[in-house]
N, C-alpha and C positions, 0 to 999 in steps of 0.2 A: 703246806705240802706242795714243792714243785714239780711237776712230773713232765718226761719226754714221750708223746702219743707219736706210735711209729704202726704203719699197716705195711703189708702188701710190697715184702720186701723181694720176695720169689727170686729166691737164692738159684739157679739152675744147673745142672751140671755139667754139662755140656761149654758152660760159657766159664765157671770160676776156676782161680789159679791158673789161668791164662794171661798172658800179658795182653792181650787182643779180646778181654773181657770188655762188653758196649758199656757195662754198668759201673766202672771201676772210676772214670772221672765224677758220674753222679755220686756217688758215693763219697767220694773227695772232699766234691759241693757241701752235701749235707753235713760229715765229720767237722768242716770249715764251719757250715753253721750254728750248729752246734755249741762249739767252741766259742764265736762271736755273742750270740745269745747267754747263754754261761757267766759272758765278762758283763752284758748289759745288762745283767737282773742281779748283776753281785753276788749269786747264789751259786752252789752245784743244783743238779739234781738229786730229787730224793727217791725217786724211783724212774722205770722206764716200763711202759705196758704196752705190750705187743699185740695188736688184735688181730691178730690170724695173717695165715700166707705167706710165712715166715721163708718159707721151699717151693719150691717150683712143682716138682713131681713126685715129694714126700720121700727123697732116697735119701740114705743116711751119709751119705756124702755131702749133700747139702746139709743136710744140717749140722755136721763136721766145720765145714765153712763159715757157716749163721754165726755158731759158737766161738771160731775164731776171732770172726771182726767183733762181735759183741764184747769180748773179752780186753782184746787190742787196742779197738778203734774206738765203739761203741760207747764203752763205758769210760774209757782214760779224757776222752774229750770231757764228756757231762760231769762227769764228777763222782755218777752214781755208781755204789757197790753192786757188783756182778751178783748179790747174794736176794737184792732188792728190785730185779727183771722180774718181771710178771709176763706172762706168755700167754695165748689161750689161740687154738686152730684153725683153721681157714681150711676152703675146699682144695687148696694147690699143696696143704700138710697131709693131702688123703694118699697114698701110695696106690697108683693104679694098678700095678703089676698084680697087688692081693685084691682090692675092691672087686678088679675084673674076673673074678675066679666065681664061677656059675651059681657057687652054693651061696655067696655073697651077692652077685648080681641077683640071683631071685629072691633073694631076703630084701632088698632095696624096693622091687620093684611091688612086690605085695607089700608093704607097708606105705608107698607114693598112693598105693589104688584103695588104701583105705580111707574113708572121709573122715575130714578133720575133727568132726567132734568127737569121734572112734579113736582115731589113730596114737594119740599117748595112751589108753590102756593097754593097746595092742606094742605098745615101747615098754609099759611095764612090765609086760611079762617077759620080754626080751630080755630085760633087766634083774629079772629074778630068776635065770638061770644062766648059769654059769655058762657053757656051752653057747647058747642062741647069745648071750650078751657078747661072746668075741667076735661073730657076726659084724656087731654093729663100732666094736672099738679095736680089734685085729688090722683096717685100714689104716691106722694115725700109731701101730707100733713105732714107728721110725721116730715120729712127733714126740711119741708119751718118753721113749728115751733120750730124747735134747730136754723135756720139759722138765723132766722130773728131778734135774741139775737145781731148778729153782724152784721145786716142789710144787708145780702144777703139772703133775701125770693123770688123768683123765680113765675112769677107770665107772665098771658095774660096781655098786654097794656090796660089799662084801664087811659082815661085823668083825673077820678075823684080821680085818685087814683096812683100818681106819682112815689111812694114808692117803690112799686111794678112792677118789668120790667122784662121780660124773660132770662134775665143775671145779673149779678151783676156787682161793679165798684167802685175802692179803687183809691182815689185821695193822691199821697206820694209825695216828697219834695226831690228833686235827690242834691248833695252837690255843686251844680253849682248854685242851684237855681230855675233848669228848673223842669218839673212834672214830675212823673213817673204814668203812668194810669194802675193799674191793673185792667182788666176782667175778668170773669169769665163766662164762658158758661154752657151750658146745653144740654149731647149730652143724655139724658136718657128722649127724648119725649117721647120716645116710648120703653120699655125693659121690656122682662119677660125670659122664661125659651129657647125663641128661640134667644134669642142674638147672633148672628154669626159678624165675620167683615163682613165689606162692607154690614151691613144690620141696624145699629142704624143713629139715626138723628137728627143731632143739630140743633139749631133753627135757622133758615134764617138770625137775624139780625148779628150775628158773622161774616156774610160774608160783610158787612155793614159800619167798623169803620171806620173812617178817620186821613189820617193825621193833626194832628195840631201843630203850630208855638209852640217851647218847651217842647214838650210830646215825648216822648219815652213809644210806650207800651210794653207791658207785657201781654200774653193773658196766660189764664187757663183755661185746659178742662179733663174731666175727660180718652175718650177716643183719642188716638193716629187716625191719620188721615186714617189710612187701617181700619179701623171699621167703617168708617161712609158713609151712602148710596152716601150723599149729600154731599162730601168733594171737590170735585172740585172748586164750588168758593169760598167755604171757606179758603181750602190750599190755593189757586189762591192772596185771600185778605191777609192773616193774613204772609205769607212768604214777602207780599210786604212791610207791615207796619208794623209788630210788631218784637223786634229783640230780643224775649226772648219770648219763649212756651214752658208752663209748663204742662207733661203731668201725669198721674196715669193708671190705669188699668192693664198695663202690667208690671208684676214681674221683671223688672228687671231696674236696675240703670246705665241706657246707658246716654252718653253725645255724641250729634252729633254737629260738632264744623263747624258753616259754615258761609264763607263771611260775609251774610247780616243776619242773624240771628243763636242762639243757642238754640237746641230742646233739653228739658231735662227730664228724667223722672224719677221719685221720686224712685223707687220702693217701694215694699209691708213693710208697720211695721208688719203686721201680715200675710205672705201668709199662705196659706195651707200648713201644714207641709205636705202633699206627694206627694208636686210637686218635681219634678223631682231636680230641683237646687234650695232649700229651703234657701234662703239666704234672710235675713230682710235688709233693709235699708232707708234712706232717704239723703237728702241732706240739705248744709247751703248754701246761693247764696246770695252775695254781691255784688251791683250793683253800680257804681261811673265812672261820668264822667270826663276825663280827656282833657286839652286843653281849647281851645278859639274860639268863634266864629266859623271862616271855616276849625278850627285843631281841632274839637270837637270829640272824640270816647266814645262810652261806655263801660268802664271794666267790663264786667261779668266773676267774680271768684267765684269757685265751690268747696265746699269742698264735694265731695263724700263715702258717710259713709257703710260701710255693716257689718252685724255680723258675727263675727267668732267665736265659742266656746260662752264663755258666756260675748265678749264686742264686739263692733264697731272699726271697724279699716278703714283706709283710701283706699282707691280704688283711685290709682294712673292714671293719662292720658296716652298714647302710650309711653312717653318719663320719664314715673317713675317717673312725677312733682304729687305732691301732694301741695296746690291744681289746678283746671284746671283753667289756663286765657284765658278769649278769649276777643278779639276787635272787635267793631266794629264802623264804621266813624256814625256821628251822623250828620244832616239836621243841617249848620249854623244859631246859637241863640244868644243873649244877654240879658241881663236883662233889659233891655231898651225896647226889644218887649213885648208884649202883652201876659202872660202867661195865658194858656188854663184856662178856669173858667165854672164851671155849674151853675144853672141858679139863685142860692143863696149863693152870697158871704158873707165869713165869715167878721168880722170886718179884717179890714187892718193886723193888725199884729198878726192874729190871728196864721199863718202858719208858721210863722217865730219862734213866742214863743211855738206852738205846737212841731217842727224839735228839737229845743234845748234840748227840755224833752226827746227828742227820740219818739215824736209823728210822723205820717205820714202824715197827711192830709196838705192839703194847703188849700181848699176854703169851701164852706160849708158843703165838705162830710170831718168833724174835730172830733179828738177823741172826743171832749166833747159832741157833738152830738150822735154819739154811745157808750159814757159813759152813759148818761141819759139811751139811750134805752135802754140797757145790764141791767140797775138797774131797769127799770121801768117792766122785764121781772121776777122778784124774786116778783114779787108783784101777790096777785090772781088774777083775771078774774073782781070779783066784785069790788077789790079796786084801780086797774086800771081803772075803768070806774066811781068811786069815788072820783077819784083826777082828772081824763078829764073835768067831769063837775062841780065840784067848780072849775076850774079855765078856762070854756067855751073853751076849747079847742074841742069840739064836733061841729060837722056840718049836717046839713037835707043831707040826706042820707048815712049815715053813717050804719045806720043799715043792708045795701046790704055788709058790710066789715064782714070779717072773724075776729076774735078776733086779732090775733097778727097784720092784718092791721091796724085795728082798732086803737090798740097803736102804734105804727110805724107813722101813721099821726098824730095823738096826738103829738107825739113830736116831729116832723117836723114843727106843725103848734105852737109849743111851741118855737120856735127857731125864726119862721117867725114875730111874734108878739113882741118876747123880753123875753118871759116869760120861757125861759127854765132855767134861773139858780132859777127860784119861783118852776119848778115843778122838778127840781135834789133836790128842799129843802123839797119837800111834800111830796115825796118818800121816803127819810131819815126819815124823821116824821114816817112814817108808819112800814118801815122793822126798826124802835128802838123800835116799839109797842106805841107811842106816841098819834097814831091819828093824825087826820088833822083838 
């Protein structure tokens, strides 16, 4: 699996769709690099993960924008389907106009003043009601609706409403056969103008994931583990089990190369030109397991990229290799066990014929599944809920759902019945101007 690791792209609005945008030639840079990389690994990409900071000030204008170059630029260079973007939020996707609203700024600030061995049950309750939980995810509305295009919308546990989980979670197809599970967290419960390390909070379940027979994970967070109140059992978990963490927020494009896992961080596509060491970068991360059974390891190779002048040039490991390998031994698997599955499997060879195309998915979370959704989001408000109901995809209580959930279960529950290659046809009907 090759993947495009992109942070800290703070789309703003004030500067885009201007011809007199500062970030429009960087941009150019990297689309170029892109492109060159692409030709020298002979490969597309098979995905692209976004670690937060996608927007500047969390307005839906930028993220308007985000969605266009990704669509455009983003994705026609690498190779990767728009349907196979992985997203997850950063502090500059928090919309300050709502954050800053009294009843939300004193919900922030009694939860910073709790100690941290307190403070996730005091998120859990946050979490089990409705009400207090929009508190904490009402600031990243703007967000959860660019996300939820690629089915990472960030949302309170809600049983009526499955779609929606406090992290997100990309199910890929490692070249052995076994899964790779990417996550995605969300350390922006809580963020405004008082962000300090050691003072944001990620949500309890991250500390949470388990081992399974053939999975190797992958976790993604926007902020590095010194920024978070509550990092203890999260570091404690994700060091045990995940042997690849991807991080953003911090400008800079460091790889830390260790035994049982590799910490990597994207750096900024756009930092603040007057920071101090103004250097843009991101990285390519190519993950393949190597051996059999109890000689299993995982190659994680990195090509690490930064601007110089006006291209990208390689950022070499201690030993001047460009790019960085690292190993590490993998939990004994065969294809004979029992590989990880959520709780709707796709047909049999659905995962098999998806990996071929350069799809990721193996079981029910399958490009085609977020190919519908991706298409069903170009559609208005009203004609989304025009094609839900000819084809009874709506349910008694549905009216408690926010519009993008709305559609999200729509075509979940198009998938569950049968009917989603009828409603990827209803959609085409509609954006050909056809009618349904």
């Amino acid at each position: 699996m090759i993947f495009i690791h992109l942070s800290d792209i703070h789309f703003r609005e004030k500067e885009i769709n201007r011809l007199d945008d500062p970030n429009s030639g960087l941009r150019d840079d990297l689309i170029h690099d892109i492109k060159f990389m692409r030709q020298r690994l002979g490969r597309k990409a098979d995905g692209i993960l976004l670690t937060g900071d996608i927007a500047f000030g969390g307005t839906a204008k930028e993220y308007e924008f985000a969605l266009k170059w990704i669509e455009e630029d983003l994705c026609p260079a690498s190779g990767c389907d728009i349907d196979n973007v992985f997203v997850i939020p950063g502090n500059h996707d928090v919309n300050r106009s709502v954050a800053n609203s009294p009843m939300h700024s004193d919900a922030r600030q009694m939860l910073r003043e709790y100690p941290a061995a307190k403070v996730e049950g005091k998120i859990r309750d946050y979490m089990s009601n409705k009400t207090s939980a929009r508190l904490l995810f009402d600031p990243i509305e703007n967000y959860n609706r660019f996300a939820a295009r690629f089915w990472c919308a960030l949302g309170a546990y809600d049983e009526e409403n499955p779609d929606i989980r406090p992290f997100a979670t990309r199910l890929c197809e490692l070249n052995d056969g076994s899964t790779l599970k990417i996550w995605g967290f969300n350390s922006v419960l809580i963020s405004d103008i008082n962000d300090r390390e050691d003072r944001m909070l990620v949500d309890p379940s991250a500390a949470q994931i388990k081992r399974e027979d053939g999975v190797t994970n992958l976790i993604a967070c926007h902020h590095p583990f010194s920024w978070l109140k509550n990092k203890g059992p999260f570091r404690e978990r994700i060091e045990a089990v995940a042997h690849v963490h991807l991080f953003g927020h911090e400008h800079t494009r460091r790889v830390e190369e260790g035994v049982y896992f590799t910490t990597i961080r994207a750096g900024a596509v756009q930092p603040e030109r007057d920071e101090a060491d103004w250097k843009p970068g991101y990285n390519w991360l190519d993950l393949a397991v190597d051996g059999q059974h109890a000689d299993r390891q995982l190659i994680v190779t990195i090509w690490v990229r930064q601007r110089e002048g006006a291209q990208f040039i390689a950022v070499p490991n201690r030993q001047q290799q460009d790019p960085w390998v690292v190993r590490h031994k993998l939990p004994e698997w065969s294809k004979s066990t029992t590989v990880f599955k959520e709780s709707e499997p796709a047909p049999a060879d659905q995962g098999t014929a998806d990996a071929k195309r350069g799809g990721t998915a193996v079981t029910d979370d399958n490009p085609n599944l977020r190919s519908v959704a991706f298409k069903m989001f170009r559609l208005n408000e009203h004609e989304q809920r025009q094609i839900i109901v000819l084809l009874g995809l709506d349910e008694i209580g549905d009216q408690e759902l926010k519009d993008y959930e709305f559609a999200l279960a729509a075509v979940r529950r198009s998938a569950q019945q049968g009917k989603l290659d009828l409603l990827d046809q209803k959609i085409d009907e509609l954006l050909a101007g056809d009618g349904i």
